[in-house]
Biopython code that builds the backbone (N, CA, C, O; Angstrom):
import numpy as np
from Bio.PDB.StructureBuilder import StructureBuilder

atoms = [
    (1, "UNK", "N", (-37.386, -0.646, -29.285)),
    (1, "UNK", "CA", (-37.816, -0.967, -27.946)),
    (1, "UNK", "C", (-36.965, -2.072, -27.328)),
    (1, "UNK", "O", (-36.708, -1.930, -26.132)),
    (2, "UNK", "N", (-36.555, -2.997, -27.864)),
    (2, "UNK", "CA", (-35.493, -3.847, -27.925)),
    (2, "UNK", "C", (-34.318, -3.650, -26.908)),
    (2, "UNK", "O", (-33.959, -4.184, -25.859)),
    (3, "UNK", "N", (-33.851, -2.534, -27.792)),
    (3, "UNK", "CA", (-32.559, -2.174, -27.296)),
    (3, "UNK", "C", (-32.474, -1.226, -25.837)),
    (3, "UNK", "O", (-31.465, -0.988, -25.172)),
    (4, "UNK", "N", (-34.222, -0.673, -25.528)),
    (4, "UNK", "CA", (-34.068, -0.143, -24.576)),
    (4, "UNK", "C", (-34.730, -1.131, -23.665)),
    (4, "UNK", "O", (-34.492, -0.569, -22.596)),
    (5, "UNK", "N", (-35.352, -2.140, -23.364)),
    (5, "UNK", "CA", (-35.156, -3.160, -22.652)),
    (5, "UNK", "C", (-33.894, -4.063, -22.424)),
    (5, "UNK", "O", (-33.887, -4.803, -21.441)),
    (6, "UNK", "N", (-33.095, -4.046, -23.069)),
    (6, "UNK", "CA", (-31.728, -4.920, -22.880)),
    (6, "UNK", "C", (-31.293, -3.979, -22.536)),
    (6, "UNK", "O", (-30.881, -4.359, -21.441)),
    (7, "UNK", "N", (-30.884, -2.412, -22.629)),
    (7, "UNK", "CA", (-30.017, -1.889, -21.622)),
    (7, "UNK", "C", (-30.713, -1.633, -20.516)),
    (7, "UNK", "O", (-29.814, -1.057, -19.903)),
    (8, "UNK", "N", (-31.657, -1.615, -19.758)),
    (8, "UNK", "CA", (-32.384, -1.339, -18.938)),
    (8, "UNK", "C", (-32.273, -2.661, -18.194)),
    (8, "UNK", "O", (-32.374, -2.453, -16.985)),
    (9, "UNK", "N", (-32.070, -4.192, -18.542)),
    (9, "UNK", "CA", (-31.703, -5.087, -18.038)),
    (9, "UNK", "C", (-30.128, -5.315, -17.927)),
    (9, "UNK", "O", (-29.727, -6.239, -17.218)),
    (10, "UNK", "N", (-29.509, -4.759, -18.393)),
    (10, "UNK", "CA", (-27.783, -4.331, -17.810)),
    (10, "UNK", "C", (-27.820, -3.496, -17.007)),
    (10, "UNK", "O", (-27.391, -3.663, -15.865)),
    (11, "UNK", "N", (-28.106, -2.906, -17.238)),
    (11, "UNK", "CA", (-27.911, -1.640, -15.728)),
    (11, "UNK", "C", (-28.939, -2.094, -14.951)),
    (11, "UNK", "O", (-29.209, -1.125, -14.242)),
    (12, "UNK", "N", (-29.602, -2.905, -14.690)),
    (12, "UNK", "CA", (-30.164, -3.419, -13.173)),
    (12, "UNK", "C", (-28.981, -4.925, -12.966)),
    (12, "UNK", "O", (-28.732, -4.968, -11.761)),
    (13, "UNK", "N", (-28.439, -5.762, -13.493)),
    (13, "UNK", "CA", (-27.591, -6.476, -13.854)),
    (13, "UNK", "C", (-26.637, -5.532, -13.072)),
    (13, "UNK", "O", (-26.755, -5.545, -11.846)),
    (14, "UNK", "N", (-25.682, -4.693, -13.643)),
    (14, "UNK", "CA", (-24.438, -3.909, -13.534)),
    (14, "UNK", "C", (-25.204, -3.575, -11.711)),
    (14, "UNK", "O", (-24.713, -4.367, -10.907)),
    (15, "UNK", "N", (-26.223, -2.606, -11.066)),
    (15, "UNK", "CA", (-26.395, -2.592, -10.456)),
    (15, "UNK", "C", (-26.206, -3.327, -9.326)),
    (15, "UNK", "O", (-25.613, -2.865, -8.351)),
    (16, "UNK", "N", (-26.874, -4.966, -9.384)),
    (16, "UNK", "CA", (-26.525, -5.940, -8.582)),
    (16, "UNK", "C", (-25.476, -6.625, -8.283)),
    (16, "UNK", "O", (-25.106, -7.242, -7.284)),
    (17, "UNK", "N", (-24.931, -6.355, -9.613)),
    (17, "UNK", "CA", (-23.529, -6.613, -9.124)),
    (17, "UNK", "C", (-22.199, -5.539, -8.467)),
    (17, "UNK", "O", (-21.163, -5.789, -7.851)),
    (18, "UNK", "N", (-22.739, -4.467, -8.876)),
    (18, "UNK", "CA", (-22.033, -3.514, -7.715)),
    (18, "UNK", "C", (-22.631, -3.761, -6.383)),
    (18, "UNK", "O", (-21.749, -3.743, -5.525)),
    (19, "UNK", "N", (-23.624, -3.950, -5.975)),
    (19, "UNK", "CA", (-24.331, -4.257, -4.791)),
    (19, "UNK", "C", (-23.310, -5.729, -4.230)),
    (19, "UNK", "O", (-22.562, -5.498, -3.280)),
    (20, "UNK", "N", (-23.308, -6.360, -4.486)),
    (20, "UNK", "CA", (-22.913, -7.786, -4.645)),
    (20, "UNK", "C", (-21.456, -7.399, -3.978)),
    (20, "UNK", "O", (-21.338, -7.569, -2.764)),
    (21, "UNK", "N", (-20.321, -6.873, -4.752)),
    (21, "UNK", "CA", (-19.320, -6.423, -4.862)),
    (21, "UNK", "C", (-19.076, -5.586, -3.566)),
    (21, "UNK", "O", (-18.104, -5.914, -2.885)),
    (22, "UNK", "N", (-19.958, -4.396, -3.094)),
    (22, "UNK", "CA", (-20.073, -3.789, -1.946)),
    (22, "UNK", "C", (-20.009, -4.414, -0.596)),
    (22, "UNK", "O", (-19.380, -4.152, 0.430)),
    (23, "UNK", "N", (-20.964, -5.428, -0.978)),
    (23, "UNK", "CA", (-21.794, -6.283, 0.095)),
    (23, "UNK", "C", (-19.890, -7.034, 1.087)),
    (23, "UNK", "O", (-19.369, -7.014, 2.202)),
    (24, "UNK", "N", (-19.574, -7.613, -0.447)),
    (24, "UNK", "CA", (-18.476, -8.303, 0.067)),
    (24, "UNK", "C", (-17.187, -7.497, 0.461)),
    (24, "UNK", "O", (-16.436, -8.062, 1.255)),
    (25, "UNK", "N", (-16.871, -6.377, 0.056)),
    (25, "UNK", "CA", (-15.703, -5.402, 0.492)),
    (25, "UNK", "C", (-16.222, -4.760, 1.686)),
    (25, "UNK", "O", (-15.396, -4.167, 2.381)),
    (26, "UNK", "N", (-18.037, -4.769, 2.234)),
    (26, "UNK", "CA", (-18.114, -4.140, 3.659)),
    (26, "UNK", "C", (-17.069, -5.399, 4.734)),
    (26, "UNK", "O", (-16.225, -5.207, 5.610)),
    (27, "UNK", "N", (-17.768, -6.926, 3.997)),
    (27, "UNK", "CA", (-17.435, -7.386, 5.271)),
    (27, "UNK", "C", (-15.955, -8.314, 5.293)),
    (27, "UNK", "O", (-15.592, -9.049, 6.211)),
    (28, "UNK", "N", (-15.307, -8.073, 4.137)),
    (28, "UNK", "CA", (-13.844, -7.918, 4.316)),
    (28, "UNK", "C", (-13.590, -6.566, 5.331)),
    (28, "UNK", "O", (-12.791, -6.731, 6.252)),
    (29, "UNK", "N", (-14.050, -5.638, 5.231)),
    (29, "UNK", "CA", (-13.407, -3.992, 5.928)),
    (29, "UNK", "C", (-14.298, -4.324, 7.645)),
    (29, "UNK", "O", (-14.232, -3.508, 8.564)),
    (30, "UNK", "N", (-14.804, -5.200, 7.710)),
    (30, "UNK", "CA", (-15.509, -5.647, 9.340)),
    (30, "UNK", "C", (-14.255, -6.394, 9.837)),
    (30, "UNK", "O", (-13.687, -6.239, 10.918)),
    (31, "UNK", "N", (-13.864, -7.427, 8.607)),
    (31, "UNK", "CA", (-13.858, -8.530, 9.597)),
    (31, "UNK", "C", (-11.701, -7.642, 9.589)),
    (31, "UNK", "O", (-10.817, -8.006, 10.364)),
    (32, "UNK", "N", (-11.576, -6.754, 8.693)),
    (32, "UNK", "CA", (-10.311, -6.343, 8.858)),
    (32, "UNK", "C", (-10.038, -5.034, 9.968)),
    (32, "UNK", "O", (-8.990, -4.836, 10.584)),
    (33, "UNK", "N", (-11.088, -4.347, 10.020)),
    (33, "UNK", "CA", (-11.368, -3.778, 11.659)),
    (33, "UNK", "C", (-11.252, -4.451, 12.794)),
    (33, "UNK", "O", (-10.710, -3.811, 13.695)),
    (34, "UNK", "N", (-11.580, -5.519, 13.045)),
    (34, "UNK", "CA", (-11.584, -6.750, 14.069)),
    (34, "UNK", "C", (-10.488, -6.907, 13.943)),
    (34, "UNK", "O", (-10.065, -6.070, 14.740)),
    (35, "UNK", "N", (-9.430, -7.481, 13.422)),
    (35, "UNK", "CA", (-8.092, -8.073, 13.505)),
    (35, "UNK", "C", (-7.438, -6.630, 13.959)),
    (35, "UNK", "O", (-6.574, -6.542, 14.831)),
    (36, "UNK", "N", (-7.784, -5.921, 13.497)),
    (36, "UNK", "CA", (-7.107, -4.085, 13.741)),
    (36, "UNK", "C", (-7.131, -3.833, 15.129)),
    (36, "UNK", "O", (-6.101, -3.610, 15.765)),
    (37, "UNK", "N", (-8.281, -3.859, 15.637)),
    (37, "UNK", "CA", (-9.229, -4.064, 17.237)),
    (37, "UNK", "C", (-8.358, -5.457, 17.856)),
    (37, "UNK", "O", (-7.666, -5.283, 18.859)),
    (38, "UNK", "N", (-8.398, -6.297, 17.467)),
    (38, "UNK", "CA", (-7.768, -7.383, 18.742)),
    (38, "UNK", "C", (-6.018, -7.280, 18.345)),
    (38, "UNK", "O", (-5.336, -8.116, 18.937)),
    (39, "UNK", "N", (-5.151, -6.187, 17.258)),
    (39, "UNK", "CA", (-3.971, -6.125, 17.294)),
    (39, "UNK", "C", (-3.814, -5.055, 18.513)),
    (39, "UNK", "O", (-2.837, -5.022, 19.261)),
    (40, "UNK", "N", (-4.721, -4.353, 18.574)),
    (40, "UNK", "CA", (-4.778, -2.641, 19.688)),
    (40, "UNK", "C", (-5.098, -3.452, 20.831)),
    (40, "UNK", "O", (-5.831, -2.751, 21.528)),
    (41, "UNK", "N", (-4.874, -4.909, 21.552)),
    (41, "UNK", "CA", (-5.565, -4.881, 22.995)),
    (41, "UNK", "C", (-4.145, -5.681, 23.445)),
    (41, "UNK", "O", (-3.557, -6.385, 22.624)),
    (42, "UNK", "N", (-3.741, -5.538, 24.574)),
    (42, "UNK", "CA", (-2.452, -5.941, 25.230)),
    (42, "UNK", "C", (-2.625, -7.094, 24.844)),
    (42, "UNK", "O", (-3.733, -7.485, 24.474)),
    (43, "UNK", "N", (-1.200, -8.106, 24.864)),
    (43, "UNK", "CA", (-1.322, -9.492, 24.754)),
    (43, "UNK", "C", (-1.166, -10.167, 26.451)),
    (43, "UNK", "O", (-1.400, -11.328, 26.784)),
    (44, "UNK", "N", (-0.793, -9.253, 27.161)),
    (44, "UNK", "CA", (-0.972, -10.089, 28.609)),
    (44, "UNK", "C", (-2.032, -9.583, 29.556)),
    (44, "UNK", "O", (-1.982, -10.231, 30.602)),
    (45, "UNK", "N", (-2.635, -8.990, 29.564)),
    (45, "UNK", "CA", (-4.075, -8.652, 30.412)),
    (45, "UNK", "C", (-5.320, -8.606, 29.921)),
    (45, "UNK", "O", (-6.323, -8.307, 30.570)),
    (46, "UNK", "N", (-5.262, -8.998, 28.393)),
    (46, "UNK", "CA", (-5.979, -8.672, 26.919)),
    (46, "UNK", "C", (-7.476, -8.147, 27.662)),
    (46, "UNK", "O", (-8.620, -8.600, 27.637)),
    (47, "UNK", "N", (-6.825, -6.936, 28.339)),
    (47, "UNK", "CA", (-8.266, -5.645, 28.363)),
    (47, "UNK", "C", (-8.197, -4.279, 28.156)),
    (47, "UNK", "O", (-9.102, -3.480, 27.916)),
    (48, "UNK", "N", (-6.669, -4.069, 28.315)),
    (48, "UNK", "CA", (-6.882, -2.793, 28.225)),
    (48, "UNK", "C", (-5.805, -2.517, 26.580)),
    (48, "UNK", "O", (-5.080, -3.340, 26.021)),
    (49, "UNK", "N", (-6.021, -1.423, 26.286)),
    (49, "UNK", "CA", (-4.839, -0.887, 24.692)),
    (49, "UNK", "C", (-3.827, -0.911, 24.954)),
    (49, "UNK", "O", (-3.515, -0.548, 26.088)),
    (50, "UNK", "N", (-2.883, -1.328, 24.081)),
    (50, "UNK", "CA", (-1.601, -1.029, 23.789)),
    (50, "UNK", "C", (-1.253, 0.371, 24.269)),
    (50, "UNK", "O", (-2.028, 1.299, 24.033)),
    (51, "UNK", "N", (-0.351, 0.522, 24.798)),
    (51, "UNK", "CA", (0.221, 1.986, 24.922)),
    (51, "UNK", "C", (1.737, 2.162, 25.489)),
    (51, "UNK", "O", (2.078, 3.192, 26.071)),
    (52, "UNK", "N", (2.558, 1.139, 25.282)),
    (52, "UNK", "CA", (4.126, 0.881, 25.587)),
    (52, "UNK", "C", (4.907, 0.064, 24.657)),
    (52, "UNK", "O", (4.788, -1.155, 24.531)),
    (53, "UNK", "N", (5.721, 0.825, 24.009)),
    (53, "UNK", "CA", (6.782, -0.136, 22.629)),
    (53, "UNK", "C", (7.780, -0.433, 23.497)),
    (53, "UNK", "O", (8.033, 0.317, 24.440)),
    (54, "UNK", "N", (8.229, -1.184, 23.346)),
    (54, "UNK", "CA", (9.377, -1.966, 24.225)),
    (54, "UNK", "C", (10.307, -1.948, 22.887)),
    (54, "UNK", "O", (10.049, -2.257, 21.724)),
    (55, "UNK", "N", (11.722, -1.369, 23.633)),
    (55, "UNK", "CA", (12.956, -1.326, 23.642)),
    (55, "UNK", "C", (14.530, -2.086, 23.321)),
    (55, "UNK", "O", (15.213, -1.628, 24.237)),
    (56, "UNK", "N", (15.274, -2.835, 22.647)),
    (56, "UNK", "CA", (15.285, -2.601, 21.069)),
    (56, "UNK", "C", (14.390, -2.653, 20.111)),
    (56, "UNK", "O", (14.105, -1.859, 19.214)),
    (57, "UNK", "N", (13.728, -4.322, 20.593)),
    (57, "UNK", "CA", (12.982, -5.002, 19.380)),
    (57, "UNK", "C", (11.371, -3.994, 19.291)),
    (57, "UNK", "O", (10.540, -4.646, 18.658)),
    (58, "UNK", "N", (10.989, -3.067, 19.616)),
    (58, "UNK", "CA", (10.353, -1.901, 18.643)),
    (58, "UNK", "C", (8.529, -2.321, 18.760)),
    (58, "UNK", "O", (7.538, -1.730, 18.330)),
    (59, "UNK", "N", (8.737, -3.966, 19.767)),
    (59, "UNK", "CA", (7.079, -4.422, 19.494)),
    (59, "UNK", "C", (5.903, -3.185, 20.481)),
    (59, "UNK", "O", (6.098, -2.306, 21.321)),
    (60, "UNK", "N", (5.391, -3.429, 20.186)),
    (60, "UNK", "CA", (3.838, -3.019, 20.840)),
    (60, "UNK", "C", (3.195, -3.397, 21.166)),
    (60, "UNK", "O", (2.162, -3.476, 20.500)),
    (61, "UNK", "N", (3.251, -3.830, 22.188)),
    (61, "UNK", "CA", (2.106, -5.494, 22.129)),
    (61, "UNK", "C", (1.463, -5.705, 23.899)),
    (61, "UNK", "O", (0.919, -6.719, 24.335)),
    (62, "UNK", "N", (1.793, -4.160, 24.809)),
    (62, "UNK", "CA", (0.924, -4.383, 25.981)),
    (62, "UNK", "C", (0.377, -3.299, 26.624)),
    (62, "UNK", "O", (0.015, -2.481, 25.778)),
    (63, "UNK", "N", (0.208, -3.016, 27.480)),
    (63, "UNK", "CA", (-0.744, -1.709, 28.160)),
    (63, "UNK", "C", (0.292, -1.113, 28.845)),
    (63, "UNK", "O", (1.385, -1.654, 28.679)),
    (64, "UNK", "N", (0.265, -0.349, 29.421)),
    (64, "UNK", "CA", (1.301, 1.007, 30.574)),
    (64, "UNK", "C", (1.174, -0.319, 31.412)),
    (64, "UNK", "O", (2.188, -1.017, 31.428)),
    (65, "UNK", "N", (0.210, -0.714, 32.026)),
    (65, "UNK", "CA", (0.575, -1.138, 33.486)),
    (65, "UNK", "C", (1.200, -2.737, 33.537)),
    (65, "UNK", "O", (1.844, -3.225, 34.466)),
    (66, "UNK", "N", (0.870, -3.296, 32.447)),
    (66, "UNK", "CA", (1.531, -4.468, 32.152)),
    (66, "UNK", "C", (2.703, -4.598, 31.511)),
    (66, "UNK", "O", (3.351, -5.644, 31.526)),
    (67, "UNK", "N", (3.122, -3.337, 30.784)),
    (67, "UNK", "CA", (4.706, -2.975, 30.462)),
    (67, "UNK", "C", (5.785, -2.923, 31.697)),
    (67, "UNK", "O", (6.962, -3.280, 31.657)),
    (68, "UNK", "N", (5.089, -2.404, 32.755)),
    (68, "UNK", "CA", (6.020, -1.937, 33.956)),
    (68, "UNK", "C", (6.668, -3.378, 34.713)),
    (68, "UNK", "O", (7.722, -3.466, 35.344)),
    (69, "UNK", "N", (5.385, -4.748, 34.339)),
    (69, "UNK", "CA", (6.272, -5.499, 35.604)),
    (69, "UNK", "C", (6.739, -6.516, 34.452)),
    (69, "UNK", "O", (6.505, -7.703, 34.680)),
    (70, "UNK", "N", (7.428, -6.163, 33.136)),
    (70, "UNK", "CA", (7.985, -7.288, 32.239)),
    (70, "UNK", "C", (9.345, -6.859, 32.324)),
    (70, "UNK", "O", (9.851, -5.794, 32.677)),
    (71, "UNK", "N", (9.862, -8.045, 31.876)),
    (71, "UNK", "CA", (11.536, -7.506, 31.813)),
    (71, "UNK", "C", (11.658, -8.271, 30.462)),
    (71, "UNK", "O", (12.871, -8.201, 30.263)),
    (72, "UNK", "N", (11.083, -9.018, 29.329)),
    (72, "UNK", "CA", (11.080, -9.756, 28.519)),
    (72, "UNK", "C", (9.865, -9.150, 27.327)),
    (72, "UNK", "O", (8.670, -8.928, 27.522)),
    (73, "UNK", "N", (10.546, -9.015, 26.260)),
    (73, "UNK", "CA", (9.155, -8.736, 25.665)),
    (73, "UNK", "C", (8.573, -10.000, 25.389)),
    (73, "UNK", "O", (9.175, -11.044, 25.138)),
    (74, "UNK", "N", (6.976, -9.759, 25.476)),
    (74, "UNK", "CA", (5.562, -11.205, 25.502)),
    (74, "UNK", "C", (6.038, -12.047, 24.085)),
    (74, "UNK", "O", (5.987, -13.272, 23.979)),
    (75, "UNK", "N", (6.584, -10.962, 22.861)),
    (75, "UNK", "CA", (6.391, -11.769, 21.354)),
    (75, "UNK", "C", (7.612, -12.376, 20.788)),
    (75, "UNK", "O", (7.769, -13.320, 20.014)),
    (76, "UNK", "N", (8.703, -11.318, 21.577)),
    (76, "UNK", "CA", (9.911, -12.203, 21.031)),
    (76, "UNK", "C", (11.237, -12.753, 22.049)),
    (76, "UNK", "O", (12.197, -13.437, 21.696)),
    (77, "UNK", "N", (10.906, -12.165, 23.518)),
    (77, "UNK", "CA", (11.792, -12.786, 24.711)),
    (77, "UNK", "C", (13.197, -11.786, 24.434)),
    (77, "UNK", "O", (14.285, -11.938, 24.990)),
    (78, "UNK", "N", (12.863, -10.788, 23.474)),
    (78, "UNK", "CA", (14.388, -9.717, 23.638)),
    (78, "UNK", "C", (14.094, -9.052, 25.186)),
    (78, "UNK", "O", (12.994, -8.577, 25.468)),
    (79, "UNK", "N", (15.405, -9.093, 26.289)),
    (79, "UNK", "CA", (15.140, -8.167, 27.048)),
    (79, "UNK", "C", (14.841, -6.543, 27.075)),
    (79, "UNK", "O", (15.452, -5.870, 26.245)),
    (80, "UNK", "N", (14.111, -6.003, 27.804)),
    (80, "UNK", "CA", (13.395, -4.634, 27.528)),
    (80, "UNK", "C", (14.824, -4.238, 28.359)),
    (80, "UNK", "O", (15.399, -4.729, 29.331)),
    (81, "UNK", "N", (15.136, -2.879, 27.294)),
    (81, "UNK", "CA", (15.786, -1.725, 28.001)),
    (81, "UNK", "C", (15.537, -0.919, 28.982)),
    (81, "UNK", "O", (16.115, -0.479, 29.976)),
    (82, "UNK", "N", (13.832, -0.771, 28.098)),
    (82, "UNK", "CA", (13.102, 0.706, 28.236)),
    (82, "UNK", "C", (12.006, 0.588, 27.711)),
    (82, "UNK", "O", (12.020, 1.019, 26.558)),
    (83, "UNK", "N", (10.920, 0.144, 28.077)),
    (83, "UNK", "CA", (9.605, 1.077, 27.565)),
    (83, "UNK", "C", (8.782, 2.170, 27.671)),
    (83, "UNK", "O", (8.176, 2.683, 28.612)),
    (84, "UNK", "N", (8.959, 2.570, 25.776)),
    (84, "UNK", "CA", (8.214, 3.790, 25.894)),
    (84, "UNK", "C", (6.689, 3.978, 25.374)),
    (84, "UNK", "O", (6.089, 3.191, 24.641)),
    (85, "UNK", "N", (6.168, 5.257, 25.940)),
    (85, "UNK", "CA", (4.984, 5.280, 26.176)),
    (85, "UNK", "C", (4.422, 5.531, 24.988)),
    (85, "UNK", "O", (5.154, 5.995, 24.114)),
    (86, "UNK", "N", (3.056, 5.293, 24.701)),
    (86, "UNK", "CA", (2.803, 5.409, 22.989)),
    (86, "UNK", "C", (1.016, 5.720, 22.931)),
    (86, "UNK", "O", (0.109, 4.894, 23.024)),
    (87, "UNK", "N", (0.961, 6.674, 22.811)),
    (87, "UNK", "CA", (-0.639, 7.672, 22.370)),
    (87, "UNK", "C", (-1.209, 6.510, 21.134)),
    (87, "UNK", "O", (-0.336, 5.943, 20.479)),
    (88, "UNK", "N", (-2.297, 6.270, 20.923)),
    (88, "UNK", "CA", (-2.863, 5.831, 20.067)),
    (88, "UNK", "C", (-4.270, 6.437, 20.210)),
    (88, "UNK", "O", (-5.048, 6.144, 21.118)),
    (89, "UNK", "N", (-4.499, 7.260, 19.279)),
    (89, "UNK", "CA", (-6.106, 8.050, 19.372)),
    (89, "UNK", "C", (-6.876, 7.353, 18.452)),
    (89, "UNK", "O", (-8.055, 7.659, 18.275)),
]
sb = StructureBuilder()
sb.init_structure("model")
sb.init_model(0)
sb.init_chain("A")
sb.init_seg("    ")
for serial, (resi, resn, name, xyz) in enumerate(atoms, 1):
    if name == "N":
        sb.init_residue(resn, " ", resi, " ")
    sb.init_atom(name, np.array(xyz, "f"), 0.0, 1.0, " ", f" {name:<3s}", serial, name[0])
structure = sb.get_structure()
């Protein structure tokens, strides 16, 4: 009887600590959605999505309508060639 009370107290043990373990990888995967979410929002009108890579330097970093009146990219000051347009579903 022993032995089936001590494993019966590991596996509620083992249990809580998978619980435990869960608990903390949900809200690492929250708080790494969030950084995901405020990398997807323009850096100069910060309302609307990303949807224009600017031209050499390759960044992503503003919306269609705030791409059109830059001549500088916002992150690194390379002049824009060309920005192109970029789907993100």
């Amino acid at each position: 009887m022993d032995h089936d009370g001590i494993s019966a107290h590991a596996s509620v043990h083992a249990a809580s600590t998978s619980l435990e373990e869960l608990e903390a990888e949900k809200a690492r995967l929250k708080a790494r959605l969030e950084e995901t979410r405020e990398a997807l929002v323009c850096r100069v009108c910060l309302d609307r999505p990303v949807a224009a890579v600017f031209m050499p330097c390759a960044h992503l970093s503003t919306c269609h309508s705030c791409s059109a009146s830059l001549t500088l990219c916002p992150l690194c000051r390379t002049p824009i060639h060309y920005a192109a347009a970029v789907i993100i579903d």
